[in-house]
NULUM-675428 format. One line per field, with one value per residue (C-alpha): residue in three letters; chain; x, y, z. Coordinates in steps of 0.02 Angstrom, whole numbers, plus 50000, padded with zeros to 5 digits. Layout:
BEGIN
aa = ALA | ... .
ch = A | ... .
xx = X | ... .
yy = Y | ... .
zz = Z | ... .
This chain:
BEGIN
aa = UNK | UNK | UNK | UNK | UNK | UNK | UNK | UNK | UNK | UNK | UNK | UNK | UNK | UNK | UNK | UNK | UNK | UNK | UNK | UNK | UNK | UNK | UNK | UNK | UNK | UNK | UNK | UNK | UNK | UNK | UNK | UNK | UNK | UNK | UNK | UNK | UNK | UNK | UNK | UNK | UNK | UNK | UNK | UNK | UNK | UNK | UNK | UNK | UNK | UNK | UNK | UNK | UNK | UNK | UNK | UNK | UNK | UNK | UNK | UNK | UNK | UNK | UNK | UNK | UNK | UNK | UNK | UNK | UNK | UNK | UNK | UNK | UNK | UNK | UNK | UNK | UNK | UNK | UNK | UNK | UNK | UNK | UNK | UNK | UNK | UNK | UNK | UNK | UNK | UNK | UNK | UNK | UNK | UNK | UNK | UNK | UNK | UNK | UNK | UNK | UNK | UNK | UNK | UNK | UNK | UNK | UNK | UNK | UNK | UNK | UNK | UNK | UNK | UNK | UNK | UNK | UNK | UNK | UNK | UNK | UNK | UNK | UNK | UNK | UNK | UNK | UNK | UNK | UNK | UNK | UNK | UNK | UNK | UNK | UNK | UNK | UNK | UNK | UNK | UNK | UNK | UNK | UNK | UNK | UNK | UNK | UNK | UNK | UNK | UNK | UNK | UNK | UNK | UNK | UNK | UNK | UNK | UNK | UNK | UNK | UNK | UNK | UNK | UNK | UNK | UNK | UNK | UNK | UNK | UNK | UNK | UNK | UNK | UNK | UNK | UNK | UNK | UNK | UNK | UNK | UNK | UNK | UNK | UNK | UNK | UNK | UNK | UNK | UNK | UNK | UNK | UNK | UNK | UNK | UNK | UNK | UNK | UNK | UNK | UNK | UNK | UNK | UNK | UNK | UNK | UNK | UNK | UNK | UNK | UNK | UNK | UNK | UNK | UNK | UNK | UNK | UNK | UNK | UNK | UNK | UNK | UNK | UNK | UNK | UNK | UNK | UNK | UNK | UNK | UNK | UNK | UNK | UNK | UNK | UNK | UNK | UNK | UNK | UNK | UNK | UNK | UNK | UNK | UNK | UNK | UNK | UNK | UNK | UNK | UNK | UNK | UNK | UNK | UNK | UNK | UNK | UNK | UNK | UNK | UNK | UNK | UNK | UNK | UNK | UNK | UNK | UNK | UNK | UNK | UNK | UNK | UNK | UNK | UNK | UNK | UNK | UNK | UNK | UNK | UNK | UNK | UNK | UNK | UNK | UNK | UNK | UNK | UNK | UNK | UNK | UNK | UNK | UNK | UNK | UNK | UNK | UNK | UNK | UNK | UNK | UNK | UNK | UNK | UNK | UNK | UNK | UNK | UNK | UNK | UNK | UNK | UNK | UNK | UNK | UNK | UNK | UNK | UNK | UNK | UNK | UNK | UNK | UNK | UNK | UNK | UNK | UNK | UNK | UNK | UNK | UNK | UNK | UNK | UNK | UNK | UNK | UNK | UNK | UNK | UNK | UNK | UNK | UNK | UNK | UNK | UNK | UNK | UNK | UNK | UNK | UNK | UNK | UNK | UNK | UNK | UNK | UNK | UNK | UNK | UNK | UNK | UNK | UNK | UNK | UNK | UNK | UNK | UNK | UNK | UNK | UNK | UNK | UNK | UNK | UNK | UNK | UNK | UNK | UNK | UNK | UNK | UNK | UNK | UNK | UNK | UNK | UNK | UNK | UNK .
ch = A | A | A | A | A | A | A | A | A | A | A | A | A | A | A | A | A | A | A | A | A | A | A | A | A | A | A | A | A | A | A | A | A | A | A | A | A | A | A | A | A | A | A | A | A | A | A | A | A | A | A | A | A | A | A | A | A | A | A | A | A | A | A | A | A | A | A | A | A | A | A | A | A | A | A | A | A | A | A | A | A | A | A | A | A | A | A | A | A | A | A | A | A | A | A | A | A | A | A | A | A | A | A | A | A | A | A | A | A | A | A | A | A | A | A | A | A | A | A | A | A | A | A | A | A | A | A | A | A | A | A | A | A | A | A | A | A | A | A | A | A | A | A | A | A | A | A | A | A | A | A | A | A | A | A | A | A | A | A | A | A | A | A | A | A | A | A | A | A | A | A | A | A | A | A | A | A | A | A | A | A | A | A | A | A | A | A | A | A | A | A | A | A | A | A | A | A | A | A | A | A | A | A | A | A | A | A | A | A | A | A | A | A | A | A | A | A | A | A | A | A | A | A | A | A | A | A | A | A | A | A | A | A | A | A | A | A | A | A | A | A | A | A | A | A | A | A | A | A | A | A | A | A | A | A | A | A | A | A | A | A | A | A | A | A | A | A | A | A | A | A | A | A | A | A | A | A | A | A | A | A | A | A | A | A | A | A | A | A | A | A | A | A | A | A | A | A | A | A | A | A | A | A | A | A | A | A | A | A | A | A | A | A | A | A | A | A | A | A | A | A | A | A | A | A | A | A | A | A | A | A | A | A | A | A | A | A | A | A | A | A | A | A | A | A | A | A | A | A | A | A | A | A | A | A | A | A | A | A | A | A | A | A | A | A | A | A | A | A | A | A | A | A | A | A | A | A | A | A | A | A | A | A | A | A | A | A | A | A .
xx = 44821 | 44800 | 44675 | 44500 | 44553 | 44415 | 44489 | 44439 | 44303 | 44114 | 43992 | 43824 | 43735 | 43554 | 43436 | 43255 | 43180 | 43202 | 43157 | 43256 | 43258 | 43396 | 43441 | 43431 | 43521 | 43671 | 43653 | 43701 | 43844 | 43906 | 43891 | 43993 | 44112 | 44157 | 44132 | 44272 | 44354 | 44355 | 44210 | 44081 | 43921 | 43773 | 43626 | 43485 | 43304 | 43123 | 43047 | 43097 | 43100 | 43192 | 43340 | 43379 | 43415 | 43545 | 43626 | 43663 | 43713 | 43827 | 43902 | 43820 | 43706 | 43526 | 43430 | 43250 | 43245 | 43119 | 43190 | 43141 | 43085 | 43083 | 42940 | 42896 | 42714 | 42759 | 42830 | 42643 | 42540 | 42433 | 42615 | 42642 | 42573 | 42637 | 42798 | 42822 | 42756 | 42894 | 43042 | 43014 | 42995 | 43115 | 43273 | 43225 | 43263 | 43416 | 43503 | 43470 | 43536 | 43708 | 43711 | 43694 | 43802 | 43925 | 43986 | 44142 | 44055 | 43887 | 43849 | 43669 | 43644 | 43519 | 43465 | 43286 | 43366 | 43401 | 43448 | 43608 | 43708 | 43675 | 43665 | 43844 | 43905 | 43798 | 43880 | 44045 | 44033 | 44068 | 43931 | 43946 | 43797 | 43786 | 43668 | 43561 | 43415 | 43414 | 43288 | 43340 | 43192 | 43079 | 43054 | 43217 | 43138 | 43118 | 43294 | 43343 | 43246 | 43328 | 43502 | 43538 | 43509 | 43656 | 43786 | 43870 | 43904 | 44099 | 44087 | 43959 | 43962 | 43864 | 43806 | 43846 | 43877 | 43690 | 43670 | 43799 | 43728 | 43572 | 43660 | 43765 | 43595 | 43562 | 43725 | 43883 | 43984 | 43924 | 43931 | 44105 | 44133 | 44057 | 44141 | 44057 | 44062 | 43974 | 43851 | 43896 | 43783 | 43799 | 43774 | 43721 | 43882 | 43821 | 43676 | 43570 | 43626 | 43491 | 43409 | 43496 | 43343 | 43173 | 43054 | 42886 | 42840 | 42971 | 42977 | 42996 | 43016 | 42999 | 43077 | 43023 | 42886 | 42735 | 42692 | 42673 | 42845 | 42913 | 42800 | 42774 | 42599 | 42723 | 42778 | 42604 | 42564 | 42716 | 42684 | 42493 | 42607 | 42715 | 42547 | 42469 | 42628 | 42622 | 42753 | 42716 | 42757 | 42704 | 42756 | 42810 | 42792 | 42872 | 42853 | 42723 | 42665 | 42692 | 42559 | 42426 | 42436 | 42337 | 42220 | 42381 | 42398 | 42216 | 42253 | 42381 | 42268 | 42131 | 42243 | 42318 | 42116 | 42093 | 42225 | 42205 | 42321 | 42452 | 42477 | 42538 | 42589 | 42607 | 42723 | 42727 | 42891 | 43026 | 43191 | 43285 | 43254 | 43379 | 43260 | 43139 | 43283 | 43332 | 43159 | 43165 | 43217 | 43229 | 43228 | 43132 | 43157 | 43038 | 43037 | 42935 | 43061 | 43236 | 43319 | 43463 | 43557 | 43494 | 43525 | 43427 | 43504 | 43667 | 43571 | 43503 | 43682 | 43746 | 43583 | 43658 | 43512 | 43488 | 43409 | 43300 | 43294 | 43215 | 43347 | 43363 | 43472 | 43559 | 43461 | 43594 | 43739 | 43696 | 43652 | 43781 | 43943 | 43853 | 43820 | 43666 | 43576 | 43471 | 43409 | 43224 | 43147 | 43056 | 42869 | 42850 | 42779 | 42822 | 42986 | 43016 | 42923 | 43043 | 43176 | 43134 | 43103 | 43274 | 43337 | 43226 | 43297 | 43480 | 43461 | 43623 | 43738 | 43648 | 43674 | 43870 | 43874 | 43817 | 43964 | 44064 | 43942 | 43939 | 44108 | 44112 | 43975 | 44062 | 44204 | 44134 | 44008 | 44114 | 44032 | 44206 | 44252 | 44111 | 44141 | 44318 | 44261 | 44123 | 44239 | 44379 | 44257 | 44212 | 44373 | 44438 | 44303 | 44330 | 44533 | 44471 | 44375 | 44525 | 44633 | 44523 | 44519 .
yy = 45235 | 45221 | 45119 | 45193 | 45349 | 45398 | 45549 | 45580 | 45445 | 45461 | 45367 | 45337 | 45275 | 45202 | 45179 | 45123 | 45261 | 45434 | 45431 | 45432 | 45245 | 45120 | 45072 | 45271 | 45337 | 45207 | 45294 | 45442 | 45380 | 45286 | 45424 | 45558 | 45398 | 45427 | 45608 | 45619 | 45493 | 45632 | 45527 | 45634 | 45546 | 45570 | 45492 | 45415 | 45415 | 45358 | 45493 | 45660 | 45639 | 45704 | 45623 | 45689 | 45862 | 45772 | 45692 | 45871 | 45935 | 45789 | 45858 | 45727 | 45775 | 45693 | 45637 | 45576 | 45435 | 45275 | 45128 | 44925 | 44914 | 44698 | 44725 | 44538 | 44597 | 44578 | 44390 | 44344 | 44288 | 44445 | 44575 | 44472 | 44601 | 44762 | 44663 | 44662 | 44853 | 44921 | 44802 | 44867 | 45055 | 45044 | 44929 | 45074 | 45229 | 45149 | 45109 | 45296 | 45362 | 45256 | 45316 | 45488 | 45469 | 45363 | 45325 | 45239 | 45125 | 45101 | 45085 | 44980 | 45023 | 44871 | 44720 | 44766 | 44868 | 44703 | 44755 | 44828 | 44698 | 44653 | 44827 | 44849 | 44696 | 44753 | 44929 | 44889 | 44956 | 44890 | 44864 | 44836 | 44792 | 44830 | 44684 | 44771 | 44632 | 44441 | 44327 | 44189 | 44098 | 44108 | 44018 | 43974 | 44016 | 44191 | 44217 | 44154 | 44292 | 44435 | 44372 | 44283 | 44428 | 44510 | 44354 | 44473 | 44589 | 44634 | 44656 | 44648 | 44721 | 44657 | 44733 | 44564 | 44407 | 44345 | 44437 | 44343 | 44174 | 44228 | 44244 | 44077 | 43991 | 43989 | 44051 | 44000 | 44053 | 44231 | 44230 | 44186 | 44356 | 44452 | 44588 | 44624 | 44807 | 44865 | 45004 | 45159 | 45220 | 45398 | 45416 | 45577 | 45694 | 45717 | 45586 | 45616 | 45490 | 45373 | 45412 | 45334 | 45265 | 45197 | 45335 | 45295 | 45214 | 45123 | 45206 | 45108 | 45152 | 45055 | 45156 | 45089 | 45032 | 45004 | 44840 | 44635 | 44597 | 44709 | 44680 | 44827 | 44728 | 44626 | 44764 | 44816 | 44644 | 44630 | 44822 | 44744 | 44598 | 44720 | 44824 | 44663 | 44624 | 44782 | 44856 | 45021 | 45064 | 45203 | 45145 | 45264 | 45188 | 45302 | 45249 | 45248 | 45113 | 45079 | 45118 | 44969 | 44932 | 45062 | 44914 | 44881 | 45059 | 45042 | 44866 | 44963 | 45070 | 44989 | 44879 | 45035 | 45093 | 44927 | 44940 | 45115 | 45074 | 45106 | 45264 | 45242 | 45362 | 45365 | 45509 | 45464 | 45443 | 45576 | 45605 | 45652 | 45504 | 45544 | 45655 | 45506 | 45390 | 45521 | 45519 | 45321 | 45202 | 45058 | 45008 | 44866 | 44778 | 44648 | 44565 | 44441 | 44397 | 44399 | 44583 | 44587 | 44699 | 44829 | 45004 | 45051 | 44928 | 45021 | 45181 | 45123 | 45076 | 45214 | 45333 | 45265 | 45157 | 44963 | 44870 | 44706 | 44645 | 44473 | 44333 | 44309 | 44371 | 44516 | 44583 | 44457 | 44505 | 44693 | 44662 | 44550 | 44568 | 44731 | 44705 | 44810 | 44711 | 44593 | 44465 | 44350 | 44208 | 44302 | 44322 | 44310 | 44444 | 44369 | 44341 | 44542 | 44596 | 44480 | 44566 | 44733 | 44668 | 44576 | 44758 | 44854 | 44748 | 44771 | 44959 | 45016 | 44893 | 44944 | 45114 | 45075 | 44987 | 45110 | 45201 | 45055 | 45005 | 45150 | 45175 | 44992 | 45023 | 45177 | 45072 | 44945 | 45078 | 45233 | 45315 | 45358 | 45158 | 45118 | 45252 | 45201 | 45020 | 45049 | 45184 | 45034 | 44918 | 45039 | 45106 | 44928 | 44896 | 45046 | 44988 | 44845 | 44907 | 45012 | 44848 | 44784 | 44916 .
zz = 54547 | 54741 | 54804 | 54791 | 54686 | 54557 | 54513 | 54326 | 54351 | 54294 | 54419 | 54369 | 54525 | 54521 | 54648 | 54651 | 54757 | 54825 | 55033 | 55179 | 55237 | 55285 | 55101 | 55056 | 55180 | 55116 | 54947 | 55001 | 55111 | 54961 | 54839 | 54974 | 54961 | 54789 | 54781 | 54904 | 54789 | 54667 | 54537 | 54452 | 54542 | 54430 | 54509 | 54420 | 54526 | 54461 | 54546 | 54659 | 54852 | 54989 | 54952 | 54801 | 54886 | 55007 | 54855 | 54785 | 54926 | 54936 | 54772 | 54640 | 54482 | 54501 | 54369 | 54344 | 54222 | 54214 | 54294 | 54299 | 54509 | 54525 | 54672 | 54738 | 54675 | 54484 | 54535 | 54547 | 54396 | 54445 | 54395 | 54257 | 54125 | 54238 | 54227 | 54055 | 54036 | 54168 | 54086 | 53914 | 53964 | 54098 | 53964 | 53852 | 53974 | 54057 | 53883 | 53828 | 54007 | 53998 | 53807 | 53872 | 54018 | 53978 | 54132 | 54162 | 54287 | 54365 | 54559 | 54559 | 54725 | 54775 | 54686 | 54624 | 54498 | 54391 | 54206 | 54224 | 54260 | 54067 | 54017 | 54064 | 53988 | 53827 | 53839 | 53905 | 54052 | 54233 | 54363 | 54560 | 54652 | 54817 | 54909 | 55043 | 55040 | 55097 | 55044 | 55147 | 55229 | 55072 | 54915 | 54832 | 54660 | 54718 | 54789 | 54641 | 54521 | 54645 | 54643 | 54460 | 54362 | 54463 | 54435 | 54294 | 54409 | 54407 | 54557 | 54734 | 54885 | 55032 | 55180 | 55314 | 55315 | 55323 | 55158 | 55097 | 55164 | 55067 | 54901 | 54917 | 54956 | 54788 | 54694 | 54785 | 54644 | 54636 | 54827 | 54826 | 54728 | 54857 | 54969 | 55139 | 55194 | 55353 | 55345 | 55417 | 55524 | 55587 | 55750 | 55867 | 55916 | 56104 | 56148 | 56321 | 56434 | 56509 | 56658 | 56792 | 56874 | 56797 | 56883 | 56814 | 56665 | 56543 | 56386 | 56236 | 56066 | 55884 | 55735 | 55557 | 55445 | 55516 | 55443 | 55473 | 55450 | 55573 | 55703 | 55791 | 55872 | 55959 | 56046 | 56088 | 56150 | 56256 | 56337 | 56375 | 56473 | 56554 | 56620 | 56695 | 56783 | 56861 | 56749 | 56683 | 56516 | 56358 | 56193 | 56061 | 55866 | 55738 | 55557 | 55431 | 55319 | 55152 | 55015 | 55027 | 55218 | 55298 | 55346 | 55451 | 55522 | 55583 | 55669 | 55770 | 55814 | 55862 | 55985 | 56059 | 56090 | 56165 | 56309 | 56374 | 56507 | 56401 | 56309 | 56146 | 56013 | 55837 | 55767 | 55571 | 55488 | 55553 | 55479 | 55635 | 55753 | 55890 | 55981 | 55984 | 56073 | 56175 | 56263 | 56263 | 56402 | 56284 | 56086 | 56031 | 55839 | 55821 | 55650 | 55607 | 55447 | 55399 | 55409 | 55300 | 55422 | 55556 | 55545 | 55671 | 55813 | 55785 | 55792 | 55958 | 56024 | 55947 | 56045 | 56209 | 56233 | 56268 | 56131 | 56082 | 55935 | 55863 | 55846 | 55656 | 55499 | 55494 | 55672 | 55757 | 55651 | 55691 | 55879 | 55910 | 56037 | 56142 | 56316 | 56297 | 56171 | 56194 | 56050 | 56087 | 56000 | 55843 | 55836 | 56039 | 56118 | 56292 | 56263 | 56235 | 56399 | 56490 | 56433 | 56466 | 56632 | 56642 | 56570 | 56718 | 56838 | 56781 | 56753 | 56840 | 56752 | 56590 | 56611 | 56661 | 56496 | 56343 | 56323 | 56296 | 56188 | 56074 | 56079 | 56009 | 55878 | 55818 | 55776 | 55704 | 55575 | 55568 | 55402 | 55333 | 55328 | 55231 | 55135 | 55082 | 55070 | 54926 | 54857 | 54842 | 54763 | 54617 | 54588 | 54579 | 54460 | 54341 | 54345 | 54258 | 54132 | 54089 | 54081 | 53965 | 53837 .
């Protein structure tokens, strides 16, 4: 069998939710992967969403099935009981699906998805996790109740080398096991160059969750900078929060009322973000906490547009080696209006520099490499299961 083949192969892929995020998005990517590998994908979802639709279009069968989501929440003596509900009815419904299925290996597409490692083992079966979180910086005892229940793993994939780091923090051994494959990131076939001089305001642009630990504020507090230093700006946030932190939402809001100076809009989540960095000058991705990779840097290189990003986890792995990135000390508002000024004042070299920085980015996250790299892992893992027997 050549490397990767899964011709004849049945791929049961799980995944805790159904959205179009970073983590989704490299679903589907993996599951075209090993369609194109020739696998039967059948995809197992705890509830419908938009990508589900992709997925079949992709060629994969979807299925709605009860699964066993390890949210940080349950950790707390608060989850304990909601813990203990979701394991039992979640062990129940993921036994009966890889009775039904029978798959000849399973693709546990992050690590909140903790019972099949033993499932497989249980059933025989071969299970690759593919490591899109990092729980570095935290408690130890945590990173340890996200990562050990994935040591049987036959095999892991990992999305950098910070992710990686995170795992051998507490389980060296296991890290040791542990492939590293870029994300793909798909970029836009003919993106709008930037404007070759900085007529008016600066435009900057945040793509993600609205919430604390990405720190879209930061941004807001570094445009008020910008506006005092006679720099004009408008700020563009596009994202929504997660269930819970509308109190967040409305602290964004009430600081964009508070500095009318700059106009700031909110657009929501939207799917198709290119027209968003298309109208940008400049990208800004200010965590607060460690980022296992980021997507959306490379989607900003990949845009044709500069970027800043906090300097920490995978946001300097995914930043690093462009000359139109730009990485600041985390949780400093000041320190990201001084780079968009150092940007501002550099414009023409910037602008020289984004096509050699896509081209480079493109390289380095071409969709059909990551593709055959997670396509390699689970063929490689199904081999062995065929060994075996």
């Amino acid at each position: 069998m050549s490397s990767g083949d899964l011709a004849g192969r049945t791929v049961l892929a799980v995944h805790p939710g159904a959205e179009m995020f970073g983590s989704d998005r490299m679903l589907l990517e993996s599951v075209i992967g090993m369609v194109e590998g020739g696998a039967r994908v059948i995809v197992a979802l705890p509830s419908c969403g938009p990508l589900a639709d992709h997925l079949r279009d992709a060629g994969a069968q979807v299925v709605t099935a009860p699964a066993f989501v390890l949210r940080k929440a349950l950790l707390k003596p608060s989850g304990w009981m909601r813990l203990i509900t979701d394991l039992v009815r979640g062990l129940g419904a993921s036994w009966r699906l890889l009775r039904r299925v029978r798959p000849d290996v399973v693709y546990a597409s992050t690590i909140i998805e903790p019972l099949w490692p033993l499932l497989g083992r249980l059933r025989r079966v071969p299970v690759v996790t593919h490591v899109h979180e990092a729980q570095a910086s935290g408690s130890r005892l945590v990173s340890l109740a996200l990562y050990l229940p994935h040591a049987p793993a036959d095999r892991l994939i990992t999305n950098s080398r910070f992710s990686t780091e995170a795992i051998a923090r507490v389980l060296p051994g296991v890290a040791r096991r542990a492939r590293i494959v870029l994300n793909g990131v798909e970029g836009p076939q003919d993106p709008l160059a930037p404007r070759p001089a900085l007529d008016g305001p600066v435009r900057l642009v945040y793509v993600g969750r609205l919430s604390p630990r990405k720190g879209p504020d930061l941004l807001l507090d570094a445009a008020r900078t910008l506006v005092d230093q006679g720099v004009p700006v408008d700020v563009t946030l596009v994202g929504e929060v997660f269930t819970g932190y509308e109190w967040f939402a409305d602290q964004l809001h009430a600081k964009a009322a508070d500095m009318p100076q700059v106009p700031v809009t909110f657009t929501g989540f939207d799917p198709d973000i290119w027209p968003r960095l298309a109208r940008a000058d400049v990208m800004v991705m200010p965590s607060r906490q460690d980022e296992p990779f980021g997507n959306t840097v490379v989607e900003g290189v990949l845009a044709m547009r500069p970027v800043i990003a906090a300097d920490q986890g995978g946001l300097r792995e995914a930043a690093g080696g462009y000359p139109t990135t730009r990485l600041v000390a985390v949780d400093d508002a000041a320190a990201i209006a001084a780079a968009i000024r150092e940007i501002g004042d550099n414009w023409p070299e910037v602008v020289d520099a984004v096509p050699r920085a896509r081209a480079e980015a493109g390289r380095r996250h071409a969709p059909e490499v990551y593709r055959a790299g997670v396509r390699e892992v689970v063929a490689g893992a199904s081999d062995s299961r065929r060994r075996r027997s």
